[in-house]
N, C-alpha and C positions, 0 to 999 in steps of 0.2 A: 573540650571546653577550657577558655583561659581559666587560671586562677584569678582570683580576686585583686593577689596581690602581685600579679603581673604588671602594672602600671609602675609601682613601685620598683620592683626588676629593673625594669627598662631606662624609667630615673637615674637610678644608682651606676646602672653599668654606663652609662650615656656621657658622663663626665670623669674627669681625671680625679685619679685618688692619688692624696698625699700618701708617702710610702711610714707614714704614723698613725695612719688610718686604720683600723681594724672593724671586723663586722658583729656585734653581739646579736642574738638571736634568743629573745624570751619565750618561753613556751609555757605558755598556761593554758591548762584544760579546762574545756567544758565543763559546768556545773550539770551535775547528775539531773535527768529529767525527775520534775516535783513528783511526790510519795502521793497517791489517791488517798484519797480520806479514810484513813484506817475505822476500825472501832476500837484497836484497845492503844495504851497509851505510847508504846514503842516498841522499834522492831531493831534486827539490828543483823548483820553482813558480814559476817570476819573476814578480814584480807586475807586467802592463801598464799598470794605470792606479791612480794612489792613490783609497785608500779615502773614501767621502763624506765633506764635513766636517759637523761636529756641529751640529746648529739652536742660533740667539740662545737665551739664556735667555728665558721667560715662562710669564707668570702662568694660561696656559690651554694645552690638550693638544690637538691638532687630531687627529680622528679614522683618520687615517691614519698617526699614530705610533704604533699599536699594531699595526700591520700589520707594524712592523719585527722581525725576528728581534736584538733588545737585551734587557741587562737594565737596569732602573731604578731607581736612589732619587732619591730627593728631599726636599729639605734647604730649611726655612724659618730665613732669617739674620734676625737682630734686634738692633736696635742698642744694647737694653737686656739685663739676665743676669737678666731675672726667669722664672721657670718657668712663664707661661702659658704655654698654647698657641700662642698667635703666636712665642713664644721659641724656637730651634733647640732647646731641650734638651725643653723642655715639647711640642713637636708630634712629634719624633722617637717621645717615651716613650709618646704617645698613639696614635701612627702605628703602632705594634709589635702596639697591641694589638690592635689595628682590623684591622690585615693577618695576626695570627694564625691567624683562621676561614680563611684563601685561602692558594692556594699562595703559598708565599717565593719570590719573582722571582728572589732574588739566587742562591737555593741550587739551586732548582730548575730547569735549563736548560729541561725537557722543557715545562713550563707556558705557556712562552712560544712557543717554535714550537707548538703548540696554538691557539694565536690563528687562523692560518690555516695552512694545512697546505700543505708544500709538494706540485708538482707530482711523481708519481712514473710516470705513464703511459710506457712504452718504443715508439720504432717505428726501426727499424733496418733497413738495406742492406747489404749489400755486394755488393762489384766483385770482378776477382781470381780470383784460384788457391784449391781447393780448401783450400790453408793459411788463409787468409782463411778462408772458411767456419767451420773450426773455431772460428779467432781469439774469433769474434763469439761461439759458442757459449761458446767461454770467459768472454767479459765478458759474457753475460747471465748465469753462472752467479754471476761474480761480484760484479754489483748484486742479484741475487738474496739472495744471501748479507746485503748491505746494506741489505734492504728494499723493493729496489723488485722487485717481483714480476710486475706487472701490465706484459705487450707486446701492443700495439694492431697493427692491419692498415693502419691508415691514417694518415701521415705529422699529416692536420688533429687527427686526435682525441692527441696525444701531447706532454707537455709533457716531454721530454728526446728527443731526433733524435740516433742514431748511423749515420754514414756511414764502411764500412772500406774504402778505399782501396787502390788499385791505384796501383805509379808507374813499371811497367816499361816501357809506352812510355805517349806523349803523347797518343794518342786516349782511354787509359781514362783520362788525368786531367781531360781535355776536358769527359766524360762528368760527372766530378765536381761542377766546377765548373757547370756546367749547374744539376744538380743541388741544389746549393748557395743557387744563385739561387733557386730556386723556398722552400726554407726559409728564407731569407732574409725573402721574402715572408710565410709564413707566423708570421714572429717580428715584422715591424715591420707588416702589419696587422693584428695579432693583435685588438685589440678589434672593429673592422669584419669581421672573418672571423664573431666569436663570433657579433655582430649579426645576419648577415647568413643564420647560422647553416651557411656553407664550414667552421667550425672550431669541434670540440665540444673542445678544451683549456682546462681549467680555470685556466692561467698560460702565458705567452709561452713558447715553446718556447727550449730549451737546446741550442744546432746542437754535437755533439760531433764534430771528424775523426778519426779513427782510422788504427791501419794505417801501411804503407810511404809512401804521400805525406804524411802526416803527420810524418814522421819527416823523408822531403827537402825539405821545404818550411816547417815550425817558424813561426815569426816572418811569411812572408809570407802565410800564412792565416790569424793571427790578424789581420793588418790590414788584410785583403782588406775594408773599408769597412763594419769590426763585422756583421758575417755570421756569423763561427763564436767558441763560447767556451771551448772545449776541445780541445787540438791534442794527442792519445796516442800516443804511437810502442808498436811491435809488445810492446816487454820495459815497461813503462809500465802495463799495466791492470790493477794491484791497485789503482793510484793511482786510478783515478777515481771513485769515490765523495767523496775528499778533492778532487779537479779540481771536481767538478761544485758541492760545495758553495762555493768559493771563488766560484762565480759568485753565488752570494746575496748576498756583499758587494761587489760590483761591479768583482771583478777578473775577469782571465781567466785561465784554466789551463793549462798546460804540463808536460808532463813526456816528453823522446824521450830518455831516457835509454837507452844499448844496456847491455847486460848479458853476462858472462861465463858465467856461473849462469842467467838463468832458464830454466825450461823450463815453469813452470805446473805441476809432475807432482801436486801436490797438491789439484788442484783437478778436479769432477768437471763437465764441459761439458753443459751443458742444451742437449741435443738441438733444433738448430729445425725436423728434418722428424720430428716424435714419431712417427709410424703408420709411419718408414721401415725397411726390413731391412737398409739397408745403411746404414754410419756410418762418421765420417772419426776417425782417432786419429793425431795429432800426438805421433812419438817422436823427433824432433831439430830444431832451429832454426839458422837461421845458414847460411851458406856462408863455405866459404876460399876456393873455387878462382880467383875473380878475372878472371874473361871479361872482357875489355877491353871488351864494349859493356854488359855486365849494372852494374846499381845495386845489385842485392840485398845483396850484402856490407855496402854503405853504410845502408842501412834495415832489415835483419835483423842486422847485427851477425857475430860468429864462429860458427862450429859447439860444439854444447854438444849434448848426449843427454839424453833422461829415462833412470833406470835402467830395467831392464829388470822388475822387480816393478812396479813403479808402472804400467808397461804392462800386465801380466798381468793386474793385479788391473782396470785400466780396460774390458778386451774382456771380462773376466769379467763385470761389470757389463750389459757390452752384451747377451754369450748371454743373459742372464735376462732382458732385455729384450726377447729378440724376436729381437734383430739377427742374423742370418746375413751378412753379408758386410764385412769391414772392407777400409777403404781405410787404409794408412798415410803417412802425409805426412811428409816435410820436404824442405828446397830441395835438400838433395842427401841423400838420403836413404839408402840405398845405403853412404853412408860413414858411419852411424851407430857411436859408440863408447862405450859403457858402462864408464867407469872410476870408478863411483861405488863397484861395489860387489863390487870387485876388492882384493885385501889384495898379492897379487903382479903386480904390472903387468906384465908386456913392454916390451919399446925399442921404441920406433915404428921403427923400422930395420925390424921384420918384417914390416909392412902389405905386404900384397899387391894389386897392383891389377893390372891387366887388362894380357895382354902387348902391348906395343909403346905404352903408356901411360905420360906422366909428370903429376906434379904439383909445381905451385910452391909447395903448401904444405908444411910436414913437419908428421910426426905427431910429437909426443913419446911417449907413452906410447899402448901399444893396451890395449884394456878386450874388452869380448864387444862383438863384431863384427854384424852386419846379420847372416850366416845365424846365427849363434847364435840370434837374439832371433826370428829366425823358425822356429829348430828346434824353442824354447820354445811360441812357439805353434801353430802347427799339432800339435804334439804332443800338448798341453792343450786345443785346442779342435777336435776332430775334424770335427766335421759344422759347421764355419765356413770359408767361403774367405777368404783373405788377397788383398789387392791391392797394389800401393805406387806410388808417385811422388813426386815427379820423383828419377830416379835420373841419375851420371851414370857414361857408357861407359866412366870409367879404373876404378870400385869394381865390378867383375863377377869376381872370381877363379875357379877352377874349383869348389871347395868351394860356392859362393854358386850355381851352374848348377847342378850336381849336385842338389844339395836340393832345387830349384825341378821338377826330374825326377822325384826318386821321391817327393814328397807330392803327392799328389793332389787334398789341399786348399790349395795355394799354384796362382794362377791363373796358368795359361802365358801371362801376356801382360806384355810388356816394352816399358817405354817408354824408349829410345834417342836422347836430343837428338842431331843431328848439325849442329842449325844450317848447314853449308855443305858442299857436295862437293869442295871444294878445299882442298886442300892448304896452298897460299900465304895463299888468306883464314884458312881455321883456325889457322896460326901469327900473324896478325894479331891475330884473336879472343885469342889467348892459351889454346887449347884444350887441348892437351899432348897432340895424337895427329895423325896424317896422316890424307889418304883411305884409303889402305892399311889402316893398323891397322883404322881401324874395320869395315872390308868384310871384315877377318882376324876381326874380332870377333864380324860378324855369322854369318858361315859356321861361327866353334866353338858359338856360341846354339846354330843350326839343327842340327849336329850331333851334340848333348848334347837337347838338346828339338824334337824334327824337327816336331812340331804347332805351335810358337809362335806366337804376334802378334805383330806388332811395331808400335810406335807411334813418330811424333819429331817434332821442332821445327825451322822451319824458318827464317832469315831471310834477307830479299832485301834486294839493294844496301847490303849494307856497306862500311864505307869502302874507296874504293879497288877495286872491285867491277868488274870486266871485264866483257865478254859471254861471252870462254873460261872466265872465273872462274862466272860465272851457267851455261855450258853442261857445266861441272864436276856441279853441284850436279842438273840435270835427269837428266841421264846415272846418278848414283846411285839417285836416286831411282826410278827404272824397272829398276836391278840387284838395289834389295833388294826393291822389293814390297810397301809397308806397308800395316797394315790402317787405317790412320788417324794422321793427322798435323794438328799448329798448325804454319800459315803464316801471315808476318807481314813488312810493309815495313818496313825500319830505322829506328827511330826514335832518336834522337842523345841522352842523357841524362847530366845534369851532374853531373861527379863523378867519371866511369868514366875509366880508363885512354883510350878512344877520344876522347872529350873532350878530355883536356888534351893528346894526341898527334897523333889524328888530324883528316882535314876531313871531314867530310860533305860530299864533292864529285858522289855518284851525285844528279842531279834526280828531284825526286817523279813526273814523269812516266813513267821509267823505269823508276824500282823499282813500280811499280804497273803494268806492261807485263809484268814481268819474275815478277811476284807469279801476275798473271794465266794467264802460261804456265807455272809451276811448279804453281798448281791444276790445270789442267788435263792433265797432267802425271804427277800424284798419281790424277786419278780416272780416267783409262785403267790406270794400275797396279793398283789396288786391287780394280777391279771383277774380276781375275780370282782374288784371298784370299777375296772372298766366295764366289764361283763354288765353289772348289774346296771348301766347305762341303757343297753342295749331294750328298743322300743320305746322308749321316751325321746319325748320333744325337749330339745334344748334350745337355745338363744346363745346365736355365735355372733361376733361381732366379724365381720371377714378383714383381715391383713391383708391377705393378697395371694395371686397364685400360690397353690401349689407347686415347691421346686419338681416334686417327682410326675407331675402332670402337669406343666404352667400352661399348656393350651386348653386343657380341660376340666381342671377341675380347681375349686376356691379351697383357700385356709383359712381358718380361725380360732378361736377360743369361748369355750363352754363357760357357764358362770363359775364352774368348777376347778376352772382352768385345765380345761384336758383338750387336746389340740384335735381340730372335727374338719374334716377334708368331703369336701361334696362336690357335684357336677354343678360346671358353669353354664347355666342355663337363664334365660328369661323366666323371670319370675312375677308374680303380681303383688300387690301391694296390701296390706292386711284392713287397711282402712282408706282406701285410694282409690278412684275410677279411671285413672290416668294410662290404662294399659298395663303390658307389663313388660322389662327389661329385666338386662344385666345386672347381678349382686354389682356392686363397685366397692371399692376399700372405703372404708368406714361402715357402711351400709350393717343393719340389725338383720339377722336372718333366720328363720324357725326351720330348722333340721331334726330328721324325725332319724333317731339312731338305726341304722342298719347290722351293723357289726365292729366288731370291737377288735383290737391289736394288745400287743402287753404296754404300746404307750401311746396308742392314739385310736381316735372311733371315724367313722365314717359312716355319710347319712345321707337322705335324700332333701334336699332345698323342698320346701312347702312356699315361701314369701318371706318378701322382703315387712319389717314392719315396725315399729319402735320400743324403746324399753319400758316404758311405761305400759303400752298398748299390750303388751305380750304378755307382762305377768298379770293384767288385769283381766286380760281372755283365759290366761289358764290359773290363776286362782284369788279372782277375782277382786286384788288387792286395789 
């Protein structure tokens, strides 16, 4: 395809140049495409490296200066003021005309990226918590919104790489950088990949990091040996459309700004499992509480809520989607507070948390609360189960139990970090409860919801970690019984209260001994929550084949969340005359338990039938 300013060329070279003549060539850049509508009041970019310098004046255009995203003119100087052509005034006037049939370079920005088109193909990762997940959903929604439409499966075919990061211990950053490597690869041999035909992108890939390690680490991955060219922290990803094109003109990108204000509530997350029933919604960001081994506070920033419509109207999206089952997320989730759309606030003096529970943050002001926003929905969307994580043990009041009792579509399963069985560790941690409380806490659960799940988090060898301190921690875990728990060796991370106080004195061979017999530990416990499963009817919601039988038999999930595998058979319908078929994905199913595994049950299909209809046949709500 000609250039634009081909006509002019052909002008220029067409006529005699006086030998006083010389060729100047201006070069000004594109203005950076407009910033979307932030929420807070600035953002900001550091240059790492200045921008190219401008080629010598001359008399000829090398083919690959139109390959640049610039605009052009071009000015013939003469040492005489007669108005030939050779003269600045006389080639200018003849130059307008000529360039009139073709786009105007100067006006028209769009004619020039037209030249060659940037690379817009997506292939993206993520590491991390369930909140990640979203995250990503969020920024494909929001390049989407930017143009780039199109996400590839394979990392060769994609000329923009988004990796969202993990930075709560040092294995998943490990993982990162590994990874890293391998794009890396893919960006500096990018012409012998094409050749070779390992790599169908049509321009050098664009390594973006994303995420919490992005946020703790800033500066040392952009200079991890020009590897990556966009570093976005978690409140940061409206900005990247303006991040990525900064990289066109050879700087790199930056923005980990933390944020008071964001939540994203305006934005709607492009699904990355589209055919899924169950879907993740993101209603608060941030953590206060301050765990002396946790980072989070440091790379998520403070607690901040979406109001509570913005929620509503997002799961309402979902039902009509398909979606039966939402997962709702934040790092502490549980302490969610909506004071957006509150005209009389409360003193934060009235938050109620969990008895024998403190916190070292205060609330100023309380808004609608976590059961509130759950009374809202389950109420609005009947025949949908609600989930949530990660919550934590001090935001459980009795109002928040109760609710969780008598809807039927909020799922009895509760995830309870306890991180350690000790006492003395957990005042180190900075947790704000003893072993006491919480085992006081877990026995009001059980006693308000006597069906519950319970789920936690576990860490081994923290600082200063005993083996009575480690025989703490065993000993709980075999009192409460979970149905499922993360176990994890302590890993030291910079920044946190344990860092600048404590040593990381437990050896890696210990806490990996000590990890060992706390798995082991958990799956003599648990094996008997599945057990006592066995001969009751539960209500699965089916995903989809089974991978270890996909011709024969469905998968799903209990209200309990324990994973129920049955035969794919015609089934009838619990309140239906219409015959009877196939489970299909989404589809409610009453499976009566057969047998049990140490992590999943297995059962016989009864019928297909709804959420509503099912807990009213069997307990008559």
């Amino acid at each position: 395809m000609a250039s634009p300013l081909s006509p002019l060329s052909a002008l220029w070279k067409s006529q005699p140049h006086h030998h006083s003549a010389t060729l100047r060539i201006n070069l000004r850049r594109l203005p950076p495409r407009p910033l979307a509508a932030m929420s807070r009041p600035c953002l900001r970019s550091p240059v790492s490296s200045p921008p190219p310098p401008l080629p010598p004046p001359s008399p000829l255009l090398p083919p690959c200066f139109f390959q640049c995203r610039t605009s052009v003119s071009i000015f013939a100087l003469a040492s005489n003021s007669s108005p030939s052509l050779s003269s600045r005034r006389g080639f200018v006037r003849h130059a307008a005309t000529a360039a009139a049939a073709t786009a105007d370079v100067q006006q028209d920005p769009v004619s020039t990226s037209q030249i060659i088109s940037r690379g817009r193909r997506i292939y993206h990762e993520t590491y991390g918590c369930q909140m990640n997940v979203n995250d990503m959903e969020i920024v494909l929604s929001i390049m989407k919104n930017a143009g780039y439409e199109e996400v590839v499966k394979e990392p060769e075919n994609a000329e923009i790489i988004f990796i969202n990061t993990c930075a709560i211990r040092d294995n998943a950053e490990q993982k990162v950088w590994q990874r890293l490597n391998y794009f890396w690869f893919l960006k500096r041999e990018w012409k012998s990949n094409v050749a070779v035909g390992r790599s169908q992108s049509t321009h050098p890939p664009k390594i973006a990091v994303l995420g919490c390690m992005a946020e703790r680490l800033k500066e040392k991955i952009l200079d991890a040996d020009k590897m990556v060219d966009v570093v976005c922290g978690p409140d940061a990803y409206r900005d990247l459309p303006r991040l990525l094109d900064e990289v066109d003109y050879g700087h790199k990108g930056i923005n980990t700004l933390l944020s008071l204000e964001e939540t994203y509530a305006d934005i709607s997350p492009v699904r990355i499992s589209s055919n899924s029933v169950t879907a993740f919604v993101s209603i608060m960001r941030g953590c206060n509480n301050m765990c002396s081994f946790c980072i989070v506070p440091f790379t998520r920033g403070r607690e901040r809520s979406r109001p509570v419509s913005s929620i509503v109207r997002e799961v309402g999206d979902l039902w009509k989607e398909g979606v039966k089952e939402v997962m709702l997320l934040g790092q502490n989730v549980n302490s969610y507070n909506d004071v957006c759309e509150l005209g009389d606030l409360e003193p934060g003096s009235n938050w109620r948390l969990s008895e024998g529970f403190s916190s070292m943050c205060k609330v100023k002001n309380m808004g609608l609360r976590f059961s509130d926003l759950l009374d809202r929905l389950s109420t609005e969307f009947p025949e949908m189960r609600f989930r949530f994580t990660s919550p934590h043990p001090k935001d459980f009041p009795d109002d928040l139990l109760f609710l969780m009792k008598e809807r039927y579509n909020i799922c009895k399963n509760i995830h309870l970090p306890a991180q350690t069985g000790s006492s003395t560790v957990l005042e180190r941690m900075h947790r704000g409860y003893t072993r006491e409380a919480y085992l006081d806490l877990v026995q009001k659960i059980r006693d308000i919801i006597p069906d519950v799940g319970l789920s936690s988090d576990f860490i081994c060898g923290f600082c200063g970690e005993t083996e009575d301190e480690h025989a703490d921690t065993l000993s709980l875990v075999k009192s409460v019984g979970y149905d499922m728990a993360y176990m994890f060796a302590y890993s030291m991370r910079e920044r946190t209260h344990a860092h600048r106080n404590y040593m990381d004195d437990v050896p890696d061979n210990v806490k990996q001994r000590r990890l060992t017999e706390l798995i082991d530990t958990f799956r003599e416990s648990t094996v008997q929550r599945y057990e006592s499963q066995v001969g009751t009817v539960q209500l699965v919601v089916v995903e989809g084949p089974n991978k270890r039988a996909p011709e024969s038999e469905l998968v799903g999930r209990s209200d309990r969340g324990h994973k129920v595998s049955f035969l794919n058979v015609p089934l009838p319908h619990s309140s239906e005359t219409d015959g009877k078929r196939n489970p299909e994905i989404g589809d409610y199913v009453e499976v009566c338990i057969l047998r049990s595994t140490k992590a999943s049950l297995f059962g016989e299909a009864l019928a297909r039938t709804s959420l509503s209809r099912f807990y009213q046949k069997q307990f008559g709500l």
